[in-house]
C-alpha positions in Angstrom: 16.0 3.5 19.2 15.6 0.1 21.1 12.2 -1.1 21.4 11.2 -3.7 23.6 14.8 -4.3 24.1 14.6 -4.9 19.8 17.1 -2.9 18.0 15.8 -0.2 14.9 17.6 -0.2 11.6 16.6 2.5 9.0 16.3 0.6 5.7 16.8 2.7 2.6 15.7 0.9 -0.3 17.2 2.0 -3.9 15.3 2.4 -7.6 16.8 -1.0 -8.3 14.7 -2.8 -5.3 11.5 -1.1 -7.3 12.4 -1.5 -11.1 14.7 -4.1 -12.1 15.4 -2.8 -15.6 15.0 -0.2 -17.8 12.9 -2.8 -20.0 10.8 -3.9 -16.7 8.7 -0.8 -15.7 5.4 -2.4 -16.0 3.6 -2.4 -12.7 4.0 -6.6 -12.9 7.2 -6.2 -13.1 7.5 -3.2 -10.2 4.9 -6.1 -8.0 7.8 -8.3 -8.8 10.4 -7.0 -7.4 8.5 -5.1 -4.6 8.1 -8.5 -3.4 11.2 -10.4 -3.9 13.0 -7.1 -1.8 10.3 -7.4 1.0 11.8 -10.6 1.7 14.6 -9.7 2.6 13.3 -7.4 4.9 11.2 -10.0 6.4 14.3 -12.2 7.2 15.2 -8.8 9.0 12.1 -8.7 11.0 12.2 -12.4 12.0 15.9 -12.0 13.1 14.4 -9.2 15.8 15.1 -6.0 14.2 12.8 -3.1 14.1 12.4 -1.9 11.3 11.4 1.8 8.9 11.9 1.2 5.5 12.4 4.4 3.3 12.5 4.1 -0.9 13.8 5.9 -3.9 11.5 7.3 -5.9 12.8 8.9 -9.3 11.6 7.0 -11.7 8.3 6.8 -10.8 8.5 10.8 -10.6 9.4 10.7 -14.3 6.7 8.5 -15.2 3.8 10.5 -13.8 5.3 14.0 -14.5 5.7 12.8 -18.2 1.9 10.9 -18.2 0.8 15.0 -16.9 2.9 16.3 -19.7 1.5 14.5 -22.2 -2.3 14.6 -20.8 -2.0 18.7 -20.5 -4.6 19.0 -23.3 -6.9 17.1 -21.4 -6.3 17.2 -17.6 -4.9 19.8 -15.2 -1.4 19.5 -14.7 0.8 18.3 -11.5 3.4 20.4 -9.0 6.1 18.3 -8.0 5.4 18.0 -4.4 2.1 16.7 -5.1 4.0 14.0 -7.4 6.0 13.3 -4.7 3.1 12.6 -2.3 1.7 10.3 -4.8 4.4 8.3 -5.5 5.1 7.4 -1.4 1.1 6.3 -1.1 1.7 4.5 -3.8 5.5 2.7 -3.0 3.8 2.8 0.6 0.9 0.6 -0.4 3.3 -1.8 -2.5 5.5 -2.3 0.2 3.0 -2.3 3.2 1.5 -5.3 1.1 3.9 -7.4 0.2 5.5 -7.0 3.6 2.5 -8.1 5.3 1.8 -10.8 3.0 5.5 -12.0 3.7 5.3 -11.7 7.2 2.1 -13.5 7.0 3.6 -16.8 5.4 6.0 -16.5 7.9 3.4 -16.8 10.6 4.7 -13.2 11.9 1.5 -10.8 12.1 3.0 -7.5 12.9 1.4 -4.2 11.6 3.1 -2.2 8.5 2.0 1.6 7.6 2.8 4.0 5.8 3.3 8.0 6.6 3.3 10.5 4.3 6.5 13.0 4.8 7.9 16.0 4.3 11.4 16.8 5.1 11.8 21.0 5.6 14.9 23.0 3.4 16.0 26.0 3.2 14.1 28.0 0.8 17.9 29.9 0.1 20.0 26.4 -0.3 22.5 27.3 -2.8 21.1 23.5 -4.6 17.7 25.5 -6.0 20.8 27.2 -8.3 22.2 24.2 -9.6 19.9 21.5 -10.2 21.7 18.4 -9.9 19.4 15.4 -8.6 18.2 12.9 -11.1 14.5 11.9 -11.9 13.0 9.9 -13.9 14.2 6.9 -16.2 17.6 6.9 -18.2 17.8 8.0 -21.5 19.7 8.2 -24.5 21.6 11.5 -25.1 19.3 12.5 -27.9 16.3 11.7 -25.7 17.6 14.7 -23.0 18.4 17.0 -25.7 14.8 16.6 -26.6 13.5 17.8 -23.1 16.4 19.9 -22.6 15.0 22.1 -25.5 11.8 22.2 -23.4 13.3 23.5 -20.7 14.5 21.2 -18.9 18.3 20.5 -17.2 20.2 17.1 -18.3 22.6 15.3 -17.0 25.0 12.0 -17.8 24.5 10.0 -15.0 27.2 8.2 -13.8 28.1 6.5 -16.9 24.2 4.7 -16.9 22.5 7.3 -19.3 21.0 10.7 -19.8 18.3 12.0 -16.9 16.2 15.1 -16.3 17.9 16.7 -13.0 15.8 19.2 -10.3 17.0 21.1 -7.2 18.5 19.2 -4.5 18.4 21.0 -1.3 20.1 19.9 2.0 16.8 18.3 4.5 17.1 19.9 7.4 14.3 18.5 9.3 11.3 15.7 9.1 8.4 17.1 9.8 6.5 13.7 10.5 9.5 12.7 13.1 7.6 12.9 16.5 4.6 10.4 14.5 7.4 8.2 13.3 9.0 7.6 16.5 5.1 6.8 18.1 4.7 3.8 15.1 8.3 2.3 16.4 7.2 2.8 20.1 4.0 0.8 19.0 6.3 -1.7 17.6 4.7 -1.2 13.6 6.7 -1.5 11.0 6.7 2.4 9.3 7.2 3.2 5.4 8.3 6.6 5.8 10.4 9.0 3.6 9.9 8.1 0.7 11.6 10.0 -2.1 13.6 11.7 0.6 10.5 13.1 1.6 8.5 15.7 0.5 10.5 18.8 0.4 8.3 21.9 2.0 9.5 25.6 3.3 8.1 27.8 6.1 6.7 31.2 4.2 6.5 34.3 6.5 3.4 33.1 8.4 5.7 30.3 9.6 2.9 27.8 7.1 4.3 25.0 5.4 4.6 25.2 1.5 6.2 22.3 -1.2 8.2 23.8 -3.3 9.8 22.1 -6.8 12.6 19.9 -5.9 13.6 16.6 -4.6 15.5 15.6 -1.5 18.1 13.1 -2.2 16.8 9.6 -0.5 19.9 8.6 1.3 20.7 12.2 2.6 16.8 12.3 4.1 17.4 8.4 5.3 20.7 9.3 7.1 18.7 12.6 8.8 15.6 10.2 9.6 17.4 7.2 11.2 19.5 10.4 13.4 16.6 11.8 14.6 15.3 8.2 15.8 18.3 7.3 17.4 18.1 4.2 15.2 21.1 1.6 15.7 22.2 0.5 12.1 21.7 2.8 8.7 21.4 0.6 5.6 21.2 1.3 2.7 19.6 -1.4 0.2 21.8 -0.6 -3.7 22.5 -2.5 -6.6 26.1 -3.7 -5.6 27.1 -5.7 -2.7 29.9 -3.7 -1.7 31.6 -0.5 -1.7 34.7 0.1 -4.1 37.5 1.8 -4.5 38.9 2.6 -7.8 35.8 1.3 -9.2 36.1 -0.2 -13.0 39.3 0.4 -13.1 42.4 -1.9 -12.8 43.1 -1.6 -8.9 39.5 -1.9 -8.3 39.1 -2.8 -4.6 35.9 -4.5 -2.7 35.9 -3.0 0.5 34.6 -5.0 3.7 35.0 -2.5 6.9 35.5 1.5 6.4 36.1 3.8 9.5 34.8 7.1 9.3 38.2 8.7 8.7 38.8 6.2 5.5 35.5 7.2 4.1 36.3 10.8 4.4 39.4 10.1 2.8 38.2 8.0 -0.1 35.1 11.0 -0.4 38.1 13.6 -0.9 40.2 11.4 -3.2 36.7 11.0 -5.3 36.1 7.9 -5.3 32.3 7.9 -5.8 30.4 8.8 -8.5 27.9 11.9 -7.9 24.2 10.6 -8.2 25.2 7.1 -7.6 27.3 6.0 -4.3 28.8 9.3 -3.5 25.6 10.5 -1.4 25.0 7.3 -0.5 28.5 7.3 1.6 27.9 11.4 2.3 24.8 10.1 4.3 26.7 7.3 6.2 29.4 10.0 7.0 26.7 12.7 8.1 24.5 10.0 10.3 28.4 8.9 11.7 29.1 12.5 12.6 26.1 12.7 14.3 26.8 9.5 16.6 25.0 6.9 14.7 26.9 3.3 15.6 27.3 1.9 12.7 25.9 2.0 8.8 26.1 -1.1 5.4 25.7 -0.9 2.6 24.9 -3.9 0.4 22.1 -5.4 -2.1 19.2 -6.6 -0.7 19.6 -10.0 -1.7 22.5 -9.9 0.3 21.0 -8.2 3.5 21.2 -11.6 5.4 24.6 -12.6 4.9 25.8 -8.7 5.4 24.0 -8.7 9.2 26.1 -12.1 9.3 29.4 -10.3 8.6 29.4 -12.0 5.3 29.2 -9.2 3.2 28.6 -6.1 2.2 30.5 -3.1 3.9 30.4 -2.0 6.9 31.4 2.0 8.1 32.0 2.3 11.8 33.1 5.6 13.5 36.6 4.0 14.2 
């Protein structure tokens, strides 16, 4: 979606841009490096991009469904959906913030808001069978046995830890789309899906109703920056590049990945599940869909990646 003859690039930001470490929750810490990734996307907007951010959302998910566990005595617990609404006004106002302050030192003075989501499933998706997506902070394995013998599934994560794990369904549409694309057209910077959005079905009335899962981020991200026609998908992680083989021997950094290699490397499993494997099943999807190009890199690297420099880069061919 051009705007004022500006291109639009979805930005999806990852749990790394938001908590640095797993000793660094504190909010300071969260303020910290809300505003060192806001940067980055500052150098975006003063290069003439338009920009919608979205943001992960996990481990703040964890944090306040643990805070409701452990204040049920006192204080009426939460439903996930509502969790998930919190946490994007609350990402939302870091990152509206220290965006505008950024901007603001850069003498750019360009409006930033936020919107509330919800992305709609299928209230059938095989996913609310097999719970699979990750929330809140890593663990050790004798941490998720604990909340597995509440009731609760657990996973090893990719080699990082333990995690609790929810239903993942498939988004199949964002609700908020038509508002989205009036904040672009009015050239302000929109915080949008965050968390992948807040996942919601249609009962028999045809009324919306949030129901308890989590839509993975990058899938969401990849649907959102489709239905905006947006010209670059990128998704902000914790490496620089893509790999091959990755930790092993023939490990291999990759620059530039068609749309046929990425298939190709998805089927030969080269991606971890809940780490860079739906990150590059969103690229493929938004591809598909006839989306002109995606990266993936770190955001400290966002600059030199829109600079060919790094970072890789999936094109349809």
């Amino acid at each position: 979606m051009a705007t004022r003859g500006r291109l639009t690039a979805v930005v999806a930001i990852g749990g790394n841009s938001l908590i640095p470490a797993k000793d660094k929750t504190a909010m300071s810490h969260q303020w910290d490096a809300v505003r060192e990734t806001t940067k980055h996307i500052a150098f975006m907007v003063k290069e003439g991009w338009n920009v919608v951010i979205t943001h992960g959302n996990g481990p703040q998910v964890g944090f306040i469904l643990r805070r409701a566990e452990l204040a049920a005595h006192e204080v009426h617990t939460m439903s996930l959906d509502i969790i998930g609404a919190d946490t994007q006004g609350s990402i939302g106002y870091m990152l509206q913030q220290a965006l505008t302050n950024e901007l603001r030192n850069q003498g750019i003075h360009k409006e930033v808001a936020t919107i509330v989501t919800q992305a709609l499933v299928d209230r059938n998706d095989p996913a609310f069978e097999d719970p699979s997506k990750p929330i809140g902070g890593f663990m050790t394995e004798p941490e998720a046995r604990r909340f597995e013998g509440e009731g609760w599934d657990v996973v090893e994560d990719a080699g990082r830890g333990w995690r609790r794990v929810v239903a993942s369904p498939m988004p199949l549409q964002i609700i908020e789309l038509n508002a989205i694309r009036r904040l672009i057209e009015n050239d302000i910077i929109t915080v949008c899906t965050g968390g992948g959005g807040i996942p919601v079905v249609r009962n028999e009335k045809g009324e919306l109703r949030g129901v308890y899962a989590v839509i993975d981020k990058d899938r969401a991200s990849g649907l959102l920056a489709t239905g905006i026609h947006a010209d670059l998908f990128l998704i902000s992680t914790a490496v620089d590049r893509v790999a091959i083989n990755f930790n092993k021997p023939d490990q291999k950094w990759l620059d530039k990945v068609t749309l046929a290699e990425a298939k190709q490397y998805m089927e030969e499993g080269h991606f971890a599940p809940g780490s860079m494997k739906p990150k590059v099943e969103a690229i493929i999807r938004f591809l598909e869909m006839g989306g002109p190009k995606a990266l993936i890199t770190s955001p400290a690297r966002i600059g030199e990646a829109l600079a060919g420099k790094s970072g890789t880069w999936f094109v349809p061919a």
